[in-house]
C-alpha positions as a Python dict, from the first residue, in 0.01 Angstrom:
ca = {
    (1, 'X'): (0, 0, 0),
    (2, 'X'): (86, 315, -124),
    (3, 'X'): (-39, 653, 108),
    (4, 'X'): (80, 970, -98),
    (5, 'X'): (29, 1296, 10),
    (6, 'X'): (-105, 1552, -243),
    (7, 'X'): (206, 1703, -453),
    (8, 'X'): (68, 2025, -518),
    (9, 'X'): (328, 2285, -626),
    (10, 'X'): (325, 2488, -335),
    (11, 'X'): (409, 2200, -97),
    (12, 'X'): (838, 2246, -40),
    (13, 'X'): (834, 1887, 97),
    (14, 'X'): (619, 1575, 19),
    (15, 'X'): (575, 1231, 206),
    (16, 'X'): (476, 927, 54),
    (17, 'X'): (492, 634, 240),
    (18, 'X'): (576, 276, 16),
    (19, 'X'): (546, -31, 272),
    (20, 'X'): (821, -25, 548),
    (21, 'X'): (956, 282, 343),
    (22, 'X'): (855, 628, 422),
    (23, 'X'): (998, 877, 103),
    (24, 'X'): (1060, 1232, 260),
    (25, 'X'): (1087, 1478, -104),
    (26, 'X'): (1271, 1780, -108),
    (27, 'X'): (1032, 2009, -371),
    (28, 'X'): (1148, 2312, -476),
    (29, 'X'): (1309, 2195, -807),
    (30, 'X'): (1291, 2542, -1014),
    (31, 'X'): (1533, 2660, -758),
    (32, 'X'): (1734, 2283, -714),
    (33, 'X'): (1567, 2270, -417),
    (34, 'X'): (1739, 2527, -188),
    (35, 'X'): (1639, 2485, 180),
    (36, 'X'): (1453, 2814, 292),
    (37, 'X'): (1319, 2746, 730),
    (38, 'X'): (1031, 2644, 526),
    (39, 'X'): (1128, 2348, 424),
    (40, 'X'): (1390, 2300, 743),
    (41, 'X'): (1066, 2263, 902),
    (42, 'X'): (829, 2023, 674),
    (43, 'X'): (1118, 1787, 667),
    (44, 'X'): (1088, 1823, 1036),
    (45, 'X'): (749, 1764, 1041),
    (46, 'X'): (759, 1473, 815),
    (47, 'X'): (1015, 1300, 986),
    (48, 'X'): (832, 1288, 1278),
    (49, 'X'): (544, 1137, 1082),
    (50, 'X'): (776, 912, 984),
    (51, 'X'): (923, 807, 1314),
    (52, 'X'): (536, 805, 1501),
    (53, 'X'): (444, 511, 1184),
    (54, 'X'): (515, 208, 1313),
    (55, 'X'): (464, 65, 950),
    (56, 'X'): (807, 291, 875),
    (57, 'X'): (1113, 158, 928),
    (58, 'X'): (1319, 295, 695),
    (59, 'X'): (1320, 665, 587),
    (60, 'X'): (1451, 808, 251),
    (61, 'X'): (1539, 1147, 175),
    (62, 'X'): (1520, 1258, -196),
    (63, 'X'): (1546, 1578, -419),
    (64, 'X'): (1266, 1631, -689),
    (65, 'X'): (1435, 1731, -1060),
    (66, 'X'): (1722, 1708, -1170),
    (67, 'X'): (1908, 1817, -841),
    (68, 'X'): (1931, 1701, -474),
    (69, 'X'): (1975, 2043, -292),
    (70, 'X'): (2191, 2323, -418),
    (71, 'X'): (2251, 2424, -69),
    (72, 'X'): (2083, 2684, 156),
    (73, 'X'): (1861, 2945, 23),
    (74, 'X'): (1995, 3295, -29),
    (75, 'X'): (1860, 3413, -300),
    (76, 'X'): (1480, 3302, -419),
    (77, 'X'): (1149, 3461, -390),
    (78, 'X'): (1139, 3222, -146),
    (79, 'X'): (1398, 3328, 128),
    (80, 'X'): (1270, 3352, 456),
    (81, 'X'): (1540, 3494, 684),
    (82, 'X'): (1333, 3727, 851),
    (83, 'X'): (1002, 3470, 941),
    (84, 'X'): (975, 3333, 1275),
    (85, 'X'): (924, 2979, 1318),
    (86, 'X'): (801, 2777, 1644),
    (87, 'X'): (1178, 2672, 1774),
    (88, 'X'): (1217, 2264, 1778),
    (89, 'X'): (1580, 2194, 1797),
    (90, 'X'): (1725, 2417, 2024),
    (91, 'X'): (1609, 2611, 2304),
    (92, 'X'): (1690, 2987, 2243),
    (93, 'X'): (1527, 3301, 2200),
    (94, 'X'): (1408, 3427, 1830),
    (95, 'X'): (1600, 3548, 1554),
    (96, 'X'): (1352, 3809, 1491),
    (97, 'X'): (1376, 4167, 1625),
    (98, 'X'): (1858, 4085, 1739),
    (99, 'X'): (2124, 4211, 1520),
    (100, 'X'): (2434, 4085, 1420),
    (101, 'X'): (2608, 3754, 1591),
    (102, 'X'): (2272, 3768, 1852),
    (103, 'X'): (2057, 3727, 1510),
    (104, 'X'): (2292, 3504, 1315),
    (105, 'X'): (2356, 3239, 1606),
    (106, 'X'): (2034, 3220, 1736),
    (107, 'X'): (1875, 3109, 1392),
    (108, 'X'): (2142, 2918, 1255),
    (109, 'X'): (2202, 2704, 1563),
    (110, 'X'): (1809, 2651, 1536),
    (111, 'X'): (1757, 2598, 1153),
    (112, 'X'): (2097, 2460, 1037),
    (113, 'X'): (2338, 2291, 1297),
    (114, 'X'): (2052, 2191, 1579),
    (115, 'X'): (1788, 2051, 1320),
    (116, 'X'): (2074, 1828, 1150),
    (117, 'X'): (2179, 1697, 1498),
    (118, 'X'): (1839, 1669, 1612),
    (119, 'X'): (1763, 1449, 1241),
    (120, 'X'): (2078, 1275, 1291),
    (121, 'X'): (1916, 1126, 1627),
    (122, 'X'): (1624, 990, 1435),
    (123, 'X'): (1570, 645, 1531),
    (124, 'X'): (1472, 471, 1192),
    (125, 'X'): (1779, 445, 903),
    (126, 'X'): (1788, 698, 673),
    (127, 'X'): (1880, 673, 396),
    (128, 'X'): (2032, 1009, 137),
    (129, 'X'): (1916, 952, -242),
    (130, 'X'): (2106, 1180, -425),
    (131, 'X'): (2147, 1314, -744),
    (132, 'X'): (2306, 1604, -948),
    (133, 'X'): (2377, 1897, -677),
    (134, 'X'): (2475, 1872, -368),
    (135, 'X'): (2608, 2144, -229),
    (136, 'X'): (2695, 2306, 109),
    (137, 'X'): (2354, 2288, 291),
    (138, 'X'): (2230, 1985, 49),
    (139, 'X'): (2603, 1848, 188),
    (140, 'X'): (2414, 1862, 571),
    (141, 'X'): (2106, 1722, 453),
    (142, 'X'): (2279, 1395, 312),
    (143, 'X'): (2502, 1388, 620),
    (144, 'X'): (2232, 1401, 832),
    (145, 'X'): (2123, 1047, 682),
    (146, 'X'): (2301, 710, 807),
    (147, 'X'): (2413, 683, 417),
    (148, 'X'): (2437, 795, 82),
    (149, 'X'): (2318, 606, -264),
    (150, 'X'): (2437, 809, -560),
    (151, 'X'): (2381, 853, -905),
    (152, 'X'): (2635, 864, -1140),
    (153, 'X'): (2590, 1185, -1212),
    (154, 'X'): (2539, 1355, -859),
    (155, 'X'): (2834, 1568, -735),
    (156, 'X'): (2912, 1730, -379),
    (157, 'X'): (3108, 2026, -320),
    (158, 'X'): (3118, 2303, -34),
    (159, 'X'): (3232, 2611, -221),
    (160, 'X'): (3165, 2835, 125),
    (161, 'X'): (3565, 2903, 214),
    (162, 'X'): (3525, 3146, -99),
    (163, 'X'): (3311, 3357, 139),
    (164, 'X'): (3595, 3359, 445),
    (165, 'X'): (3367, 3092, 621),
    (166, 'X'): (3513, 2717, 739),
    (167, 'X'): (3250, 2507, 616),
    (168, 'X'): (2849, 2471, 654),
    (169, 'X'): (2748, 2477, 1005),
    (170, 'X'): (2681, 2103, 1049),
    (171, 'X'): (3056, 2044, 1028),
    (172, 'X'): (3127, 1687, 948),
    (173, 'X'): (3357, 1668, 665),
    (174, 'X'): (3659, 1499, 852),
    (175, 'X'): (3429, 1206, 978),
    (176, 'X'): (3223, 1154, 641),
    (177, 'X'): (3549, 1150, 440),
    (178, 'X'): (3893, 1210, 631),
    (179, 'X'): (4126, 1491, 745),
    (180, 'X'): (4308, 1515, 443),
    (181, 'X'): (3982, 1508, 129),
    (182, 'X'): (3830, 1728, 373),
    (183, 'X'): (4107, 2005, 375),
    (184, 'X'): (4142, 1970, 16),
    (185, 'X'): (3748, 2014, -38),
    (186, 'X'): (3750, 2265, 105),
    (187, 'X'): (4050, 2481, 36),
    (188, 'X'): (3968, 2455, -322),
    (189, 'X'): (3563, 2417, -322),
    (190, 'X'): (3584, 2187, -624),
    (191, 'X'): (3311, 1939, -724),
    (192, 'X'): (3366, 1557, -603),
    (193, 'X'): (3215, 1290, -839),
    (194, 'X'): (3050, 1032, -688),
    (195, 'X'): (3271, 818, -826),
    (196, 'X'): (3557, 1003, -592),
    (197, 'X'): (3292, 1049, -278),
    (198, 'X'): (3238, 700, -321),
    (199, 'X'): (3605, 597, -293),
    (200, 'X'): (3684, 820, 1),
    (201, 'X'): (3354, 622, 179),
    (202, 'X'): (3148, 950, 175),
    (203, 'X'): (2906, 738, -38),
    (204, 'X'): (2797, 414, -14),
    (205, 'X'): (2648, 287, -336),
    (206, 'X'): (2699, 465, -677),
    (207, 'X'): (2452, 356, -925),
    (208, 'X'): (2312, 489, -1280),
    (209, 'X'): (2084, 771, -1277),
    (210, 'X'): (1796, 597, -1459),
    (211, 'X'): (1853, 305, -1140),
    (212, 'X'): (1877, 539, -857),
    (213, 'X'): (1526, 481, -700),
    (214, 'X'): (1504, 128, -762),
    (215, 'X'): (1835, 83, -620),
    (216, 'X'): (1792, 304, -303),
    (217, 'X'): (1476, 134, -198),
    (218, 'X'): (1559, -245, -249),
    (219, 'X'): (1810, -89, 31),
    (220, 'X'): (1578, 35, 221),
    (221, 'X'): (1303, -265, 193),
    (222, 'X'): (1614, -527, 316),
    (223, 'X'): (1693, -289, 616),
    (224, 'X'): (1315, -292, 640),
    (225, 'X'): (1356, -676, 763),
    (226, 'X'): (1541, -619, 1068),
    (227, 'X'): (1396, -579, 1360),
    (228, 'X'): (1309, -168, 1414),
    (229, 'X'): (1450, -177, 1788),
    (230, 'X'): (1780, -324, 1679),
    (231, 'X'): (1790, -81, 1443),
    (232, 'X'): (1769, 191, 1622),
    (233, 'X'): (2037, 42, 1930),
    (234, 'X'): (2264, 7, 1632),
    (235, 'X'): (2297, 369, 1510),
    (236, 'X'): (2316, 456, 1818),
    (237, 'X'): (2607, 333, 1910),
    (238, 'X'): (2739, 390, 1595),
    (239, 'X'): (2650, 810, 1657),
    (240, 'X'): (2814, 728, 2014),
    (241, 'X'): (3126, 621, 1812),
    (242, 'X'): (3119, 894, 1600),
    (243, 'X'): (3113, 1158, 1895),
    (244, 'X'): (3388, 959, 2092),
    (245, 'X'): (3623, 1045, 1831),
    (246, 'X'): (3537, 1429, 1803),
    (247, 'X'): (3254, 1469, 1597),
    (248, 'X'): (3032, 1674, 1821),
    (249, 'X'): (3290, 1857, 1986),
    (250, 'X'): (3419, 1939, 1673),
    (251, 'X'): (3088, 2058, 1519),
    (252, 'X'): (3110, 2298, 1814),
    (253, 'X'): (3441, 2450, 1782),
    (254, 'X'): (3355, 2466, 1381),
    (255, 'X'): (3023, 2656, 1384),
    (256, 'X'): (3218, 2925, 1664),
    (257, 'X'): (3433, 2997, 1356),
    (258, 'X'): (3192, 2981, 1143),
    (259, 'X'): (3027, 3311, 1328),
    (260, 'X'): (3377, 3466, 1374),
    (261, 'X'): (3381, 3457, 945),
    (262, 'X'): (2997, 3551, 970),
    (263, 'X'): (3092, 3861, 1153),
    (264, 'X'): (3429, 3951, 1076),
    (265, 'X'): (3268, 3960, 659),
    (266, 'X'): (3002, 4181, 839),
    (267, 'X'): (3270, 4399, 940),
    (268, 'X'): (3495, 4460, 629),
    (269, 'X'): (3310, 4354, 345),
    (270, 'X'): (2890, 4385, 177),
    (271, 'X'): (2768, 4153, 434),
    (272, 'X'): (2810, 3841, 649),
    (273, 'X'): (2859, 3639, 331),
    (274, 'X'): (3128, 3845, 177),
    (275, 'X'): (2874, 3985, -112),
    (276, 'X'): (2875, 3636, -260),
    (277, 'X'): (2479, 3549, -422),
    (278, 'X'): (2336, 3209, -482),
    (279, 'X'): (2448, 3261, -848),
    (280, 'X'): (2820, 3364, -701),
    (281, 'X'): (2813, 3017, -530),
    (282, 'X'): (2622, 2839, -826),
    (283, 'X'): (2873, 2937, -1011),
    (284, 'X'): (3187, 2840, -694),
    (285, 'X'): (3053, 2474, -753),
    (286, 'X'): (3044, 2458, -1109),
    (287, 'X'): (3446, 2410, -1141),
    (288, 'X'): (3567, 2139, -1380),
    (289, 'X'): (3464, 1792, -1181),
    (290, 'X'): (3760, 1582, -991),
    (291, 'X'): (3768, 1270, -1198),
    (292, 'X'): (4003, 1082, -1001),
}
């Protein structure tokens, strides 16, 4: 059984549910699905649809059109900087009506870093389906997931050193590659295949566009056979792992730079992103493609 919500255009993120497997869709594909607080918080919402279904017990996150997520949104009709939302992930006053590092911390440890780590808790597998973009905010989305399946096609990249800034805020490039692809991803902001992502074990499975879906969820349907409790002991202890060699701590000391870049660009240049647009960073990503 099949229980699809209704796709209309307007919805940013749509659930459908396919057995054991609940598909979470990123759906803003005339702007490659850039994550406005909008859709921060439908994938919130749907994700805890997905984790109250006991018929769920895998979860899949996927990008409608040709892109996964170009990364956050600064530049659509869409952007919604200056809306307040009802707080989930962190407790901390609003965004709305501070200036400077008070405005800039308080929603970006809400929106960006505290919604990945709160997702990253989720209880069920999740599972990243990604193709074409990814880039710098798509980058925390995927992360956020247990794993990645790839398309051929789909490339990652986190072009955000070319505004002064160390990285998106959910810092975890030298656990989902290692020290040394994540300094040179980032001092140069250049594309990874998937083919490379895949060999560095930021990506698990690298598959054919056209087999992408089929391939993701006869994943998901033979993680669907385990039992849902020893599932969710598993990553875990697997997240305990990862934090017992730095990961959270790290993601700490990270997003304080990040702020430091946020404010010192404030100070000398346009504005806390150094003047750089969506097209200035569309453009950051589109390098020629490591092929090694």
């Amino acid at each position: 059984m099949t229980i699809q919500e209704t796709s209309a255009e307007e919805q940013v993120v749509t659930y459908e549910r396919r057995g054991t497997v609940a598909i979470v869709t990123l759906n803003r594909p005339r702007y490659r699905n850039a994550q406005n607080s909008k859709v921060t918080y439908a994938l919130d919402e749907a994700f805890v649809r997905a984790v109250d279904d006991d018929e769920v017990k895998v979860i899949v996150l996927a990008g409608n059109g040709p892109h996964f997520c170009a990364g956050h949104d600064i530049g659509t009709p869409g952007r919604d900087i200056d809306e307040s939302f009802e707080r989930k992930a962190v407790i901390w006053w609003d965004h709305i009506g501070r200036a400077g590092v008070d405005r800039r911390l308080a929603r970006e440890e809400e929106v960006y870093l505290g919604m990945c780590r709160r997702w990253r808790e989720i209880p069920k597998p999740m599972i990243a389906m990604v193709q074409g973009a990814c880039i710098a905010g798509g980058l925390m989305l995927a992360w956020s997931c247990d794993f990645i399946v790839a398309s051929d096609d789909a490339f990652f990249a986190d072009p955000v050193v070319r505004m002064g800034i160390p990285g998106v805020e959910f810092f975890a490039h030298p656990w989902v590659m290692n020290p040394r692809a994540a300094r040179e991803f980032l001092y140069t902001g250049d594309r990874f295949t998937a083919a490379r992502a895949h060999a560095l074990g930021m990506v698990n499975h690298v598959v054919p566009r056209e087999e992408l879906e089929r391939a993701t969820l006869a994943i998901a349907e033979r993680i669907g056979e385990m039992p849902g409790f020893g599932l969710a002991l598993t990553k875990k202890a697997i997240n305990q792992a990862e934090d017992l060699q730095g990961m959270r701590s790290g993601m700490d000391s990270a997003f304080g730079l990040h702020h430091a870049a946020h404010a010192h660009n404030a100070e000398v240049s346009a504005d806390s992103l150094a003047g750089m647009d969506a097209r200035a960073v569309r453009d950051a990503a589109a390098r020629p493609e490591d092929t090694r």
